[in-house]
C-alpha positions in Angstrom: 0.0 0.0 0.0 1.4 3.4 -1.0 1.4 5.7 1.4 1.9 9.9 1.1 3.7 12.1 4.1 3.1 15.5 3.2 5.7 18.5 4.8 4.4 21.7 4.8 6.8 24.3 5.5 6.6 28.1 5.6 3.9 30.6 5.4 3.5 29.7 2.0 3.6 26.1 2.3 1.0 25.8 5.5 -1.3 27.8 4.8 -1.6 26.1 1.3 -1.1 22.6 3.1 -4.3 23.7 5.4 -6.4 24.0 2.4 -5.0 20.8 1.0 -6.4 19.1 4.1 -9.3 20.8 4.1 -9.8 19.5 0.2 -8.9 15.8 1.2 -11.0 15.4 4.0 -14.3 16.5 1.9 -12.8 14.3 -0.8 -12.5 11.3 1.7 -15.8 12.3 3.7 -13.5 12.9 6.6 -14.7 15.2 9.0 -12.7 18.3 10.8 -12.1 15.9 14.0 -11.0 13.2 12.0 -13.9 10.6 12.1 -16.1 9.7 9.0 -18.5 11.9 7.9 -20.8 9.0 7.3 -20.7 6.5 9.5 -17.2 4.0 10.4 -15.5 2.5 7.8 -13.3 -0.8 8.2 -9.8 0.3 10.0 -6.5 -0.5 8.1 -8.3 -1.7 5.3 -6.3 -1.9 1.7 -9.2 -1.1 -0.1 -9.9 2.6 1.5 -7.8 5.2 -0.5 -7.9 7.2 2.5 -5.5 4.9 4.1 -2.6 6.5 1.6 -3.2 9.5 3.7 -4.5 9.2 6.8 -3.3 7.3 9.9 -6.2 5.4 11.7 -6.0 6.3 15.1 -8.4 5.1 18.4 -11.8 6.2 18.3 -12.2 5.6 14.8 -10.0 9.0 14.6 -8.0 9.5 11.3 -5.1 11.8 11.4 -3.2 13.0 8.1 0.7 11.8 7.4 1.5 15.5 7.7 3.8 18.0 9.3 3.5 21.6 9.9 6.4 23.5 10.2 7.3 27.6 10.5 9.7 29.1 12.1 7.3 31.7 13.5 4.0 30.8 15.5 1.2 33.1 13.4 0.3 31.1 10.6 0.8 27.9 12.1 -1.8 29.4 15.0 -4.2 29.6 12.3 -4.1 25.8 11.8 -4.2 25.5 15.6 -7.4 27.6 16.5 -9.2 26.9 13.2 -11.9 24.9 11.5 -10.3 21.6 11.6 -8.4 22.4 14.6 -9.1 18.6 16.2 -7.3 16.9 12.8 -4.0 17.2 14.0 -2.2 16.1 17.2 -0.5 18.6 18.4 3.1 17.1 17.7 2.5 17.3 13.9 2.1 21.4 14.4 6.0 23.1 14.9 6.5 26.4 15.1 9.3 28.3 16.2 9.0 32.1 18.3 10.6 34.6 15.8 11.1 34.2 11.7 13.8 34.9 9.1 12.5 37.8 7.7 13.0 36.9 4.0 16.7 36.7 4.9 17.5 33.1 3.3 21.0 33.3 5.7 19.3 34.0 8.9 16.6 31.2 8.1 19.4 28.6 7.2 22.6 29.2 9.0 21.4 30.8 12.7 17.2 31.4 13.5 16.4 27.6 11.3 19.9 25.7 12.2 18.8 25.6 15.8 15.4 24.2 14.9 15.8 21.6 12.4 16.9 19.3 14.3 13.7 18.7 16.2 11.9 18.7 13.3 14.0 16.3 11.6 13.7 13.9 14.7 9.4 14.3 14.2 10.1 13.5 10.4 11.9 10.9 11.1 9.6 9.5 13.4 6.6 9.8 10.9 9.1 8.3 7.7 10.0 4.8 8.7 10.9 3.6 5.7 13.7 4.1 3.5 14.6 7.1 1.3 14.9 6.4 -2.4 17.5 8.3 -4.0 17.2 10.7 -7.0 19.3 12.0 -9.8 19.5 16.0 -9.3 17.1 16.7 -12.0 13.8 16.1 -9.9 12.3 19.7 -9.5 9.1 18.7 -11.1 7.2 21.9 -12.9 3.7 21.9 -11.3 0.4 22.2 -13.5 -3.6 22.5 -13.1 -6.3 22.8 -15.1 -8.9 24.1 -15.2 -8.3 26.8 -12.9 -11.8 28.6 -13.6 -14.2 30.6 -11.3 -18.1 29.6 -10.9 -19.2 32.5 -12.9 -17.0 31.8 -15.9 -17.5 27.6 -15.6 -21.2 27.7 -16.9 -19.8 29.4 -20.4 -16.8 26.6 -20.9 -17.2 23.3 -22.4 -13.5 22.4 -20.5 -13.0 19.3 -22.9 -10.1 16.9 -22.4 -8.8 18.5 -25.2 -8.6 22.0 -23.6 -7.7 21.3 -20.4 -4.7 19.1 -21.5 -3.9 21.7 -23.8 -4.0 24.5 -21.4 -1.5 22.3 -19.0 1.1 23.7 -21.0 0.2 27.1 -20.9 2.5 29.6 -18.4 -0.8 30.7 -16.9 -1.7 27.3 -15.3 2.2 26.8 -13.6 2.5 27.0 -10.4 6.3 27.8 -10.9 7.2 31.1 -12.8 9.4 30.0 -15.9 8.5 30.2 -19.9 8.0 26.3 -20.8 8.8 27.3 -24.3 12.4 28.3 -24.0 13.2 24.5 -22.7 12.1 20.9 -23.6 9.8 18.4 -22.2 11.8 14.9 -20.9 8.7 13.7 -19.0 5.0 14.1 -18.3 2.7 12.6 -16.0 -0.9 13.6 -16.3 -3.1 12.9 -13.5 -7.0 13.7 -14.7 -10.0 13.2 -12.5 -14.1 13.1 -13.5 -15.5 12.3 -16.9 -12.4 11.4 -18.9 -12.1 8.5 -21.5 -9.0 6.9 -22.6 -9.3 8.0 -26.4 -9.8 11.7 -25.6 -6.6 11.6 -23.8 -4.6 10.0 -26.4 -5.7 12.0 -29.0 -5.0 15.5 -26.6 -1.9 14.2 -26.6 -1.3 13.5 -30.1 -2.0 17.0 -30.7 0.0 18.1 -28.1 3.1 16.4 -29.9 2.2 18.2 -33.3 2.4 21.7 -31.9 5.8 23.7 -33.1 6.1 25.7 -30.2 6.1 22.5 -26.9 9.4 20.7 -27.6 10.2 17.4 -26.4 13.3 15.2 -26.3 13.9 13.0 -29.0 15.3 10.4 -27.2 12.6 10.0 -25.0 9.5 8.8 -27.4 7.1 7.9 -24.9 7.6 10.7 -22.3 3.8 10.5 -21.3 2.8 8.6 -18.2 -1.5 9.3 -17.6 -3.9 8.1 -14.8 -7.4 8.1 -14.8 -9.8 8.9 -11.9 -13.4 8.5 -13.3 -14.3 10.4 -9.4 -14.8 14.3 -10.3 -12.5 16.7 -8.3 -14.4 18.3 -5.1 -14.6 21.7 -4.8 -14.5 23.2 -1.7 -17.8 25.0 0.0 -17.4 28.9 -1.1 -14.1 28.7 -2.5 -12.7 30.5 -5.8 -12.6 27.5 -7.9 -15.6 26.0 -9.6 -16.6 22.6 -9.4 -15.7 21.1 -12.7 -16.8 17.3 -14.5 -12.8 17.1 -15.6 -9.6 18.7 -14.6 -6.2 17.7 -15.0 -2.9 17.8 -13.0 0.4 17.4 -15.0 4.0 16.9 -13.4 6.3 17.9 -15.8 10.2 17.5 -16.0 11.1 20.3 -17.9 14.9 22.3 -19.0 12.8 25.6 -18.2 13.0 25.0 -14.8 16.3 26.1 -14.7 14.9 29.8 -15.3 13.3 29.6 -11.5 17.1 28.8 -10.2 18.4 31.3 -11.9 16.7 34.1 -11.0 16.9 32.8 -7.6 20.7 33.4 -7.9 20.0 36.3 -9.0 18.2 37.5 -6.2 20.8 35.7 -3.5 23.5 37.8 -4.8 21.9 41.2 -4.6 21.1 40.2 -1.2 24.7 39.6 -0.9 26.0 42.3 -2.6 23.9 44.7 -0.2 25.2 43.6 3.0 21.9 42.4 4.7 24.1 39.0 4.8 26.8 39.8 6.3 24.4 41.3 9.1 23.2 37.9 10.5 26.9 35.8 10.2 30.2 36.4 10.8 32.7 36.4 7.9 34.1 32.8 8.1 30.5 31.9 8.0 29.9 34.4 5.0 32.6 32.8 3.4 31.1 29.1 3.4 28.1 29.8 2.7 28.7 32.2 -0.4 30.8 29.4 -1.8 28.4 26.6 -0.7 25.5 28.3 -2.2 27.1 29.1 -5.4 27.6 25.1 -5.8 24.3 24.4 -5.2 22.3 26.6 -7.2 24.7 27.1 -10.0 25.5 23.7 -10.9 21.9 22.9 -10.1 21.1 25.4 -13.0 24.1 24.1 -15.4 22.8 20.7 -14.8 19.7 21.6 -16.6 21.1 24.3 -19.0 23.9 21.4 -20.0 20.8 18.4 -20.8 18.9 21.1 -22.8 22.5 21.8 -24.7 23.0 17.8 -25.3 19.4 17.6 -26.1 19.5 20.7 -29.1 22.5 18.9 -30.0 21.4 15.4 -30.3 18.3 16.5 -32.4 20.6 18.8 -34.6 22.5 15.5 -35.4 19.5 13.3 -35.5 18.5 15.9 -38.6 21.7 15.8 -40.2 22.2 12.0 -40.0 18.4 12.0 -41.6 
């Protein structure tokens, strides 16, 4: 049985991991203290899907495979005092007493170094199996569709057609990076609702034929696509409609390697400017300038050098044609 441990870490990361719960719960008919919505189901059982995400507790109680974690208390607090305040033990909610300010030195090297270890002991403690490792291009590009209001929903048709096609749109990304200016070397789409088999292989054919989304040549069947004939649920007075079809597509993609760069970019203005050198001390300064550089520059040659090979392998594929 698969089974999912979500880490939510940041402002960003819980407040969006709080409506993720939220989501899963009316998905799973799990209410906001963890017990069925309609009535007790079988505990431990393989066939319950919740069981890829939930623990099942006493009581009947089920309680998510997740971790909150921020170095300040605010947002966090809002998971504590909220709406489905009673789905998570206590233990699974971290929070620090003072945050990093935006300052990715004083949230890795002084404020965050003295608390990752306790969460890494709680992580550890939820994660009891082992880690797989991963080649270093595994950033995956995230997108969904379709990501429609109410108002707008009763005017679209939202065909498999269009919403695979608008997966490749920069509109629908969830990371900020031009899709066109790299190539495709794998895509997994996930679709939910009323989707048949032969509209997705023929959304996909088309998606192939378009001149502007490139793909690897070596790679031929770089499509991986799962089915879930249950609609999406849309959450009770939220923005997003609820929809027959939608689509999720995980993408490994060379344009990627735009969102490193600019994060460079941004590291060494911060750099540059002193507010650095504020929170460390030289020796420190010294270290982490270098180690940084390492990571996110070869991280963003890594996928600059595959998308070199790749323009070169399909220049001599041509030639030798």
């Amino acid at each position: 049985q698969r089974e999912c441990i979500s880490i939510h870490v940041g402002q960003a990361g819980v407040q969006t991991g709080n409506a993720c719960w939220e989501l899963l719960c009316l998905e799973h008919g799990v209410g906001p203290d963890g017990v069925f919505l309609h009535g007790p189901a079988e505990p431990n059982s393989r066939e319950d899907p919740f069981n890829t995400f939930f623990n099942t507790g006493s009581f009947g109680r089920h309680v998510p495979r997740a971790l909150f974690v921020d170095l300040e208390p605010t947002v966090i607090d809002e998971v504590r005092v909220g709406a489905y305040r009673g789905l998570f033990p206590p233990e699974q909610l971290i929070s620090g007493k003072e945050d990093a300010a935006n300052n990715y030195a004083r949230g890795h090297y002084t404020v965050g170094k003295e608390f990752i270890d306790g969460v890494m002991e709680r992580v550890r403690k939820m994660f009891q199996t082992n880690l797989v490792p991963f080649p270093r291009v595994h950033f995956p590009l995230v997108t969904y569709s379709p990501i429609i209001s109410a108002e707008k929903a009763y005017h679209e048709q939202l065909t498999v057609s269009e919403i695979t096609s608008a997966c490749f749109e920069p509109t629908n990304q969830m990371v900020k990076c031009d899709p066109r200016r790299g190539k495709y070397m794998a895509c997994c789409m996930l679709y939910r609702g009323d989707v048949l088999p032969k509209d997705v292989n023929a959304a996909i054919a088309s998606i192939k034929t378009r001149r502007s989304i490139q793909f690897v040549d070596w790679c031929p069947t770089g499509f991986k696509v799962g089915i879930n004939y249950q609609p999406p649920t849309a959450v009770p007075g939220g923005d997003l409609a609820k929809v027959e079809r939608a689509v999720c597509m995980l993408s490994n993609t060379t344009a990627i390697a735009e969102a490193w760069s600019r994060l460079d970019h941004k590291f060494d203005l911060m750099y540059d400017k002193g507010f650095i050198g504020k929170e460390i001390n030289i020796t420190c300064e010294i270290y982490m300038k270098a180690t940084r550089m390492n990571h996110l520059t070869n991280l963003s040659s890594v996928y600059l050098c595959k998308l070199t090979i790749f323009s070169a392998l399909d220049v001599f594929i041509i030639q030798k044609v």
